[in-house]
N, C-alpha and C positions, 0 to 999 in steps of 0.2 A: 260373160260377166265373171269378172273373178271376184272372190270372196277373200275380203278383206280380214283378215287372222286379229281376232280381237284376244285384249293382254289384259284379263280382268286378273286382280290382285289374289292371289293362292292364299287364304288366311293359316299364318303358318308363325313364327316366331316373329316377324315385325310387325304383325299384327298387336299380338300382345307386347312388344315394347313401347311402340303408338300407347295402346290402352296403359300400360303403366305410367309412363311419360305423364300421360293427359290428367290422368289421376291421383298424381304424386301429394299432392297436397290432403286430401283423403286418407291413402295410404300412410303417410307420417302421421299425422293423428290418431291412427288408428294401431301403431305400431307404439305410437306415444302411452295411449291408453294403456296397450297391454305389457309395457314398460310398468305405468304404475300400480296396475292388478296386480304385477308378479311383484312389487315391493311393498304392500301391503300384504300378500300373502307371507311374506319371506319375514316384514317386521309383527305382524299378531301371530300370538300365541298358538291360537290354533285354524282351521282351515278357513280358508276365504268365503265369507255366507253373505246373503243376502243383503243386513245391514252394513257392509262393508264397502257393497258396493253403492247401495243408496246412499250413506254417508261421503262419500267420492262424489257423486252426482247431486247430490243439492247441495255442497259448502261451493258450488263454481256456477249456479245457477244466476245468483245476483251478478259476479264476473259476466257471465257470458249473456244477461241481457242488457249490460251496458256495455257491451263492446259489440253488439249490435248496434243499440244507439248512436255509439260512438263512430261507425262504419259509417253510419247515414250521414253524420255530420261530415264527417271527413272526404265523403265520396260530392257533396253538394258544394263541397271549396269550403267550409267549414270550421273554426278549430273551438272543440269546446273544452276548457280547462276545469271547470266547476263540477264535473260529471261525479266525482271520488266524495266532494262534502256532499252534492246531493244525495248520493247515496249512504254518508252518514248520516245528513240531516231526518231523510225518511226511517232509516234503523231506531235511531237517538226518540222519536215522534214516535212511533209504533210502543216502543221497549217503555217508553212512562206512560203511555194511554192505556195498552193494551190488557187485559184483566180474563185470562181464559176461562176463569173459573166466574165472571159473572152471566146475570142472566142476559140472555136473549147476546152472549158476544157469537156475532160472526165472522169466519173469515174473511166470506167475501166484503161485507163490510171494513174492514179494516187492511184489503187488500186495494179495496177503493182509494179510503183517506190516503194512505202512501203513492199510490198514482195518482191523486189529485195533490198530495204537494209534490210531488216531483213536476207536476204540469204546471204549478205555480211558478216553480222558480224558473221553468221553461220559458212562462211567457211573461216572467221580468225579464228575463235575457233575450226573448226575444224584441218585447218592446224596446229595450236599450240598443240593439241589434239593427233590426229594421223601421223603426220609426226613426228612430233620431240621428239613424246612420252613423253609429258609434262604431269602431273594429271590436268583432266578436274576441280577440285574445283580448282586450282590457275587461268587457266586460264580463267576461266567464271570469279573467283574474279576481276581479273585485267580488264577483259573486264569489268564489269560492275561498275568500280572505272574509267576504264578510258571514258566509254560513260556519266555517272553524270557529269565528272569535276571535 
């Protein structure tokens, strides 16, 4: 019998270019990030703390769970145009109700009403969508011509 000389892969530097390759999109983010750490640090006054960076991470919070949303639509054959007023409309809804300083206001509560109009206007575009078999770019148009004014 002879023994068949097996060629298992020597993890060596194309290993790690695989792993960088694979991860590229990661890595740029993350290189993006600390692009804007270091220009934050470079434009305040003094050294880069705490608020500096939570103020970084929640102004791209609302950004980044509608382009989530927006993924799902996109990836389902999807197009939705109306995603930018709904996300006005709910701000605009919040910003007149809202009263921090009365009693019994909750977060969670008024974290509700704004996912339940965003859900609203989800399922007028969806009813004009899938009931009545309209193309989703007219009707997200009109939705978001008619939540602007």
């Amino acid at each position: 019998m002879s023994s068949a000389a097996s060629s298992s892969p020597v993890p060596g530097r194309f290993g790690l270019r695989r792993a960088l390759v694979r991860n590229r999109g990661a890595l740029i983010a993350a290189a993006v990030l600390a692009i804007l750490l270091f220009v934050v640090d470079w434009i305040s006054a003094g050294p880069l703390t705490y608020f500096d960076v939570s103020f970084l991470s929640s102004g791209g919070a609302t950004s980044a769970l509608a382009a989530i949303g927006q993924t799902i639509v996109i990836l389902s054959g999807g197009f939705d145009l109306s995603a930018g007023a709904v996300i006005s409309l709910v701000n605009a809804v919040l910003a007149s109700s809202m009263d921090p300083m009365a009693p019994g206001a909750s977060i969670i509560l008024w974290t509700a009403v704004g996912i339940g109009v965003g859900m609203a206007v989800g399922a007028f575009n969806g009813f004009f969508i899938a009931v009545l078999r309209m193309q989703p770019i007219v009707v997200t148009l009109s939705t978001m011509f008619i939540l602007q004014g």
